[in-house]
N, C-alpha and C positions, 0 to 999 in steps of 0.2 A: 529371564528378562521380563519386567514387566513396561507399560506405556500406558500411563494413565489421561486421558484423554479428559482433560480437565474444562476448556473451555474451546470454540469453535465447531464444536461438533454437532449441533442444535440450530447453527445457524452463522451468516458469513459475517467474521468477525467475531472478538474476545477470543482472538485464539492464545493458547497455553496449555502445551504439549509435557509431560515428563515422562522421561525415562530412564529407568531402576535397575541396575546391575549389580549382584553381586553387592547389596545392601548400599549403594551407590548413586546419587538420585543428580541427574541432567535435565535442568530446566530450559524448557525453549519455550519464547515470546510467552509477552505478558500485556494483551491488548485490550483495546475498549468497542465494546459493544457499542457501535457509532449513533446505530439505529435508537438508541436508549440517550448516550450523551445528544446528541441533536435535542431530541423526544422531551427532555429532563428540565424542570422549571430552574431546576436549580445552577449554579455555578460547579462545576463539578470541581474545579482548582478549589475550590474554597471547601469543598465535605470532605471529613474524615474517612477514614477507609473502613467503618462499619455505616456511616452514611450511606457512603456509596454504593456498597453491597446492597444495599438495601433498592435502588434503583435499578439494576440488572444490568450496569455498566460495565463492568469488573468482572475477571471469572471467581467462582468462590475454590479457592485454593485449600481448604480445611485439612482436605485427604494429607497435604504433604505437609502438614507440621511438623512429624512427628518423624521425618525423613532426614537421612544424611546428604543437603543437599550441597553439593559442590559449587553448581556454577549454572546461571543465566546467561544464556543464550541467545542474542539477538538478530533478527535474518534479515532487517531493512528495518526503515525508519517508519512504515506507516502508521499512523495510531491506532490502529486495530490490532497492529505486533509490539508498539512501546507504550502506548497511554495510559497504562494498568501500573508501570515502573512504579512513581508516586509514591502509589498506595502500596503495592503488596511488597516491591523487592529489599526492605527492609526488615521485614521477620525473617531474611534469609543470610547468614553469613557466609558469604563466598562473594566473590565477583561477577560483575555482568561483561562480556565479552560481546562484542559485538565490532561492525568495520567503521573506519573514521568519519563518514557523513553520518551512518547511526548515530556513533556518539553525541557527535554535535545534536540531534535532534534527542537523545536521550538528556542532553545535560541543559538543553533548553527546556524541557520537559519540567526537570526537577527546579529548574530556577522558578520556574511559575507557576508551581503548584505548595502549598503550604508545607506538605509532608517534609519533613528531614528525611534524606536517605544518606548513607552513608558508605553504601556500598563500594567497592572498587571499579572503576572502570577501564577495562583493558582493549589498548586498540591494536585488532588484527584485522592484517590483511588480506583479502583474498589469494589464494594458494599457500599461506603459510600457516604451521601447525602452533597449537599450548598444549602443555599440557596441564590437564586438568587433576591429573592423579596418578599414584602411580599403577592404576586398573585403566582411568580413562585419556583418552587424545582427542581433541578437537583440529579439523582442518580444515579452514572456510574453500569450498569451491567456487570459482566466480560462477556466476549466476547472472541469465536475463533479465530483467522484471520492468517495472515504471518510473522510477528512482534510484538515483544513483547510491552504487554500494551496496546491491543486494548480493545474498550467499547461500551457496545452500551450506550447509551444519552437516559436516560430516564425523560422529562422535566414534572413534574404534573403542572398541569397548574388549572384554576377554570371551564374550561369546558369538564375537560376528560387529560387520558393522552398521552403524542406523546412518538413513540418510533426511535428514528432513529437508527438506524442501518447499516451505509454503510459504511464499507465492514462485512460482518458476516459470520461464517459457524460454525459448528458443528466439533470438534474431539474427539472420544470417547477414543484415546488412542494418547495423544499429547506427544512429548519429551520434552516439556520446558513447566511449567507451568498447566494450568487443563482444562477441555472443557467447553466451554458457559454453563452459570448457567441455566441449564433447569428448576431447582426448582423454582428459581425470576423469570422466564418466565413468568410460567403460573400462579403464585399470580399478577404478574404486568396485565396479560392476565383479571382474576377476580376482581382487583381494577379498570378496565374498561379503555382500549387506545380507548384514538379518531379519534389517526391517527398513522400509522403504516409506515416510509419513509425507502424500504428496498433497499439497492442496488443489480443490476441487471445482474452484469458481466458474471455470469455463467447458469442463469435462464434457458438459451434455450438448457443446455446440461441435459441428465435425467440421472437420479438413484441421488447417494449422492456422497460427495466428501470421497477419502478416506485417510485414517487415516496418520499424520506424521512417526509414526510408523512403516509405510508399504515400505516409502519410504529410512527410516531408516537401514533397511534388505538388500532392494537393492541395497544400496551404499556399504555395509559390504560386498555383493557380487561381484558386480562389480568394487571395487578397489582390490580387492582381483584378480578377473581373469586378471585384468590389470598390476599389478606387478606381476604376473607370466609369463605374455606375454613377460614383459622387456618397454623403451621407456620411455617416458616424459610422465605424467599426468597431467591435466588439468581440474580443477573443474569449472565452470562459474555458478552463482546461483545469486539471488536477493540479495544484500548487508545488505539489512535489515531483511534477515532472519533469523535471529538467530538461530532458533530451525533448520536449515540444518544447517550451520556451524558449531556447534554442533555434531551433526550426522558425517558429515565430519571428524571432527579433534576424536569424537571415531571409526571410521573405520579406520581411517590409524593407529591409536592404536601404536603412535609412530617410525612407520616403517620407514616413510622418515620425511625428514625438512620440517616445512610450510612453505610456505610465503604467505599472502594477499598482491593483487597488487591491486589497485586504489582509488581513494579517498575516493568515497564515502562507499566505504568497510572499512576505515583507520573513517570514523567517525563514522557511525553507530555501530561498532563493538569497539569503544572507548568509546559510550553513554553506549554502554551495560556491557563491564566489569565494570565501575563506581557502575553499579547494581551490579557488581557479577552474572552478564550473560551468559560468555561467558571470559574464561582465555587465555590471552595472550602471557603469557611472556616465551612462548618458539615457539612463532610466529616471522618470517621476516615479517615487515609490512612497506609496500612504497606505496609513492600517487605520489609525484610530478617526473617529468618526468625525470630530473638526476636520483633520487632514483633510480625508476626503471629498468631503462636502466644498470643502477651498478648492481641490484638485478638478473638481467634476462642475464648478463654478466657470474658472477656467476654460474648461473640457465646451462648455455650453457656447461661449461665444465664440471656438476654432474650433466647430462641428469637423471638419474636413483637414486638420491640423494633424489631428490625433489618432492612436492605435491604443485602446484601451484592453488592458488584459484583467479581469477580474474575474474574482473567486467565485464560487456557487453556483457551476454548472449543474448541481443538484435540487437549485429552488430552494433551497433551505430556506426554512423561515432567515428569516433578518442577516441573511448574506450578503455580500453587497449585490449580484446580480438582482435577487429578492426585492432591496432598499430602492435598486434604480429600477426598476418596473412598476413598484407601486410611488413613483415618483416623492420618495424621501430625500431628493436632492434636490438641488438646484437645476441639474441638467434631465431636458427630458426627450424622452426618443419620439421619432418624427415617423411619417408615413415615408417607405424608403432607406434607414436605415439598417443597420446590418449587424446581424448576433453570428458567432459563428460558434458550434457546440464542438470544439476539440475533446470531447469525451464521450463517455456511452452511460446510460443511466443505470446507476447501484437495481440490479435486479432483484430488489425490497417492494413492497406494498407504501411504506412513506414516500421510498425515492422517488418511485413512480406517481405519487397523488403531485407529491411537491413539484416535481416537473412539468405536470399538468398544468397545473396553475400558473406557473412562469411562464412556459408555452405559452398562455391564453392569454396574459396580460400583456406580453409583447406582441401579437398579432391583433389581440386591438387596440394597437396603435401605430400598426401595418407596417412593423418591422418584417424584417425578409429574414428566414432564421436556414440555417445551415447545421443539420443536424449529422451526429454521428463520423465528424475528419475527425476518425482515433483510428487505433488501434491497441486492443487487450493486453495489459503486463500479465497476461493469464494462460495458460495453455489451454490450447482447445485438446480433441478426441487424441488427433492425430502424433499432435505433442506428448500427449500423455503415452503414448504408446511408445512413445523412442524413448523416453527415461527408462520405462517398464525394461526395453531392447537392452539398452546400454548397463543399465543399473545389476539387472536379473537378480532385482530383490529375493528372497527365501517367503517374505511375509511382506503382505501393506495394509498400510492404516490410513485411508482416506482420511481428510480433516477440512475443514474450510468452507464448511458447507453445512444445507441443510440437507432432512433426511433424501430428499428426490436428487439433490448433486451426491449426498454419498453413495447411493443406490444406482445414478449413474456411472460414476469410478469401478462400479462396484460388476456393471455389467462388461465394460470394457474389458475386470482383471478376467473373467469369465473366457474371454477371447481370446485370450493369452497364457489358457491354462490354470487358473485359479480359483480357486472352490470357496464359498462364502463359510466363516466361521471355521474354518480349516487354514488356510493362509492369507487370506484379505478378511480383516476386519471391521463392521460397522461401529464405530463411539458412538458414544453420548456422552454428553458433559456428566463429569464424576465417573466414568466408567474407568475400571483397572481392565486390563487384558493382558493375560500371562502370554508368554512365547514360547512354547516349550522349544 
């Protein structure tokens, strides 16, 4: 068996994982180096996919031309797991498999980017099996994460089975949907993994991550002391988290008007009503930049009407949080009102400048900010250690991270019995690593 660790291994995001059996090649996620699409002057939908290589968006895929690849692999919908599709999953004949909100954001994906893909797209469910060949099986396990429809990939293969799993956690008391099947864990653990590929992003923080639930309470509190205080409110959270929007729109419990402002809130949040996700239709919803600007017009003269939820809790340049701190609207924030941060900041060097700077421009103009009502789609220490429990991988391959999160995964397998370069391996982008 080999596992060629092709992209995320260098750094959090573009990940794109394969793995080779028996002349046999298993593609998993195909994502965008975000730090780089944010970063990039250009239109990334609109460059070729030697363009885009060229910018360090993309993983470079080269290794596997020349391979028998079967089948792409997709383990949730974020663009650091799908945004690569476009570009690369068309030099590959086989299908891409993934669960049906994936899809939807896969096939939104391909609508708005130039590339033709052609590929097949097959919708599987959590807990049921394809097969992929008659060597390989795929079975999605359900899976915790940030986004609805995440899985872990569990590939049987003829010399053992792989489990990938990147992004994964544990919630024992989730608001949309159920916690990671611990039962299929540990039977998949006793049917015998070869190889265990977990991702890393929270590995080097301890205890476990806690529950959606918790974060749920705090929002019913904290919009509550906020409408009593009086001012504009302001929720900023990941676009594709359902289970807080959610959360969200039951703590305002009707009190003020919604509106979702930015785009990619206006698609994610459209993939998931289609499910009967997440209800709409007593939402204002705008993306493009007229809308907006009409919306947040509006917004200006019922300061205290509204419950506004907008994108770019990360300061991005020209976000809409971004756009309304450096007053590109019509509406502008007052001494008194209210940001609330439903996220935790990308632990990047950008994320972190860009945050800065959003920070600083809403407090002088002595907005009141509420930092950090999240919790992690990420396993912390403690998490990672009840997969290691349950799974009793043979071999793992840290991914998802850069080299101080691999080398954190890396001290943990330590603790559990595992010797570096013997049964846990370190990647790097382009690396083969055989399995004997």
């Amino acid at each position: 068996m080999k596992v060629h660790t092709v992209g995320g291994y260098e750094q959090i995001g573009m990940n794109m994982t394969a793995v080779e059996v028996e002349g046999e090649t298993v593609i998993f996620d195909m994502g965008y180096n975000m730090e780089e699409v944010i970063g990039s002057d250009e239109q990334i939908d609109e460059l070729t996919t030697n363009q885009t290589l060229k910018t360090g968006a993309i993983p470079r895929d080269k290794e596997l031309m020349d391979k028998d690849v079967r089948a792409i692999v997709i383990g949730h919908g974020h663009l650091d797991h799908v945004g690569a599709i476009p570009k690369l999953a068309g030099a590959y004949d086989c299908p891409i498999i993934c669960t049906p909100f994936t899809k939807k954001i896969v096939e939104n994906g391909l609508e708005g980017d130039r590339k033709n893909i052609n590929n097949d797209i097959i919708e599987l469910e959590n807990g049921e099996t394809y097969t992929i060949s008659d060597k390989l099986e795929l079975e999605f396990i359900r899976n915790n994460h940030s986004i609805p429809d995440s899985t872990l990939s569990y590939l049987k293969t003829p010399e053992g089975g792989v489990i990938y799993g990147n992004d994964m956690k544990f919630d024992r008391k989730p608001v949309v949907g159920e916690n990671t099947d611990i039962e299929r864990l540990k039977e998949a653990g006793n049917e015998g993994i070869k190889v265990m590929i977990p991702g890393t992003t929270s590995v080097d923080e301890p205890g476990r991550v806690r529950p959606e639930e918790a974060v749920k309470v705090e929002l019913n509190q904290l919009l509550q002391n906020c409408y009593n205080a009086g001012g504009a409110v302001f929720v900023t959270t990941f676009s594709s988290q359902i289970q807080r929007l959610n959360s969200i729109l039951e703590a305002n419990d009707g009190r003020r008007k919604v509106a979702f402002v930015g785009r990619s809130l206006k698609e994610y949040t459209k993939s998931a009503e289609e499910l009967d996700l997440i209800d709409l239709s007593e939402i204002e919803v705008a993306s493009y930049y007229d809308e907006c600007e009409q919306l947040m017009d509006r917004i200006a003269g019922e300061r205290e009407e509204w419950l506004v939820i907008a994108t770019g809790n990360q300061g991005e340049p020209g976000s809409q949080m971004d756009k309304l701190a450096s007053q590109q609207y019509p509406f502008r924030f007052k001494k008194g009102d209210h940001v609330i941060f439903s996220s935790r900041t990308i632990p990047t060097p950008p994320s972190r400048a860009n945050r800065y700077q959003l920070e600083k421009k809403l407090k002088d103009e002595g907005v009141r900010l509420y930092k950090n009502v999240h919790t992690s789609g990420h396993a912390k220490k403690e998490d990672h250690r009840d997969f290691i429990t349950f799974l009793q991988p043979e071999n793992i391959v840290p991914s998802h991270g850069h080299i101080q999160k691999l080398g954190s995964y890396v001290q943990l397998a330590r603790e559990e019995g595992y010797s570096l370069e013997e049964d846990v391996f370190i990647g790097e982008n382009g690396r083969t690593i055989r399995i004997e």
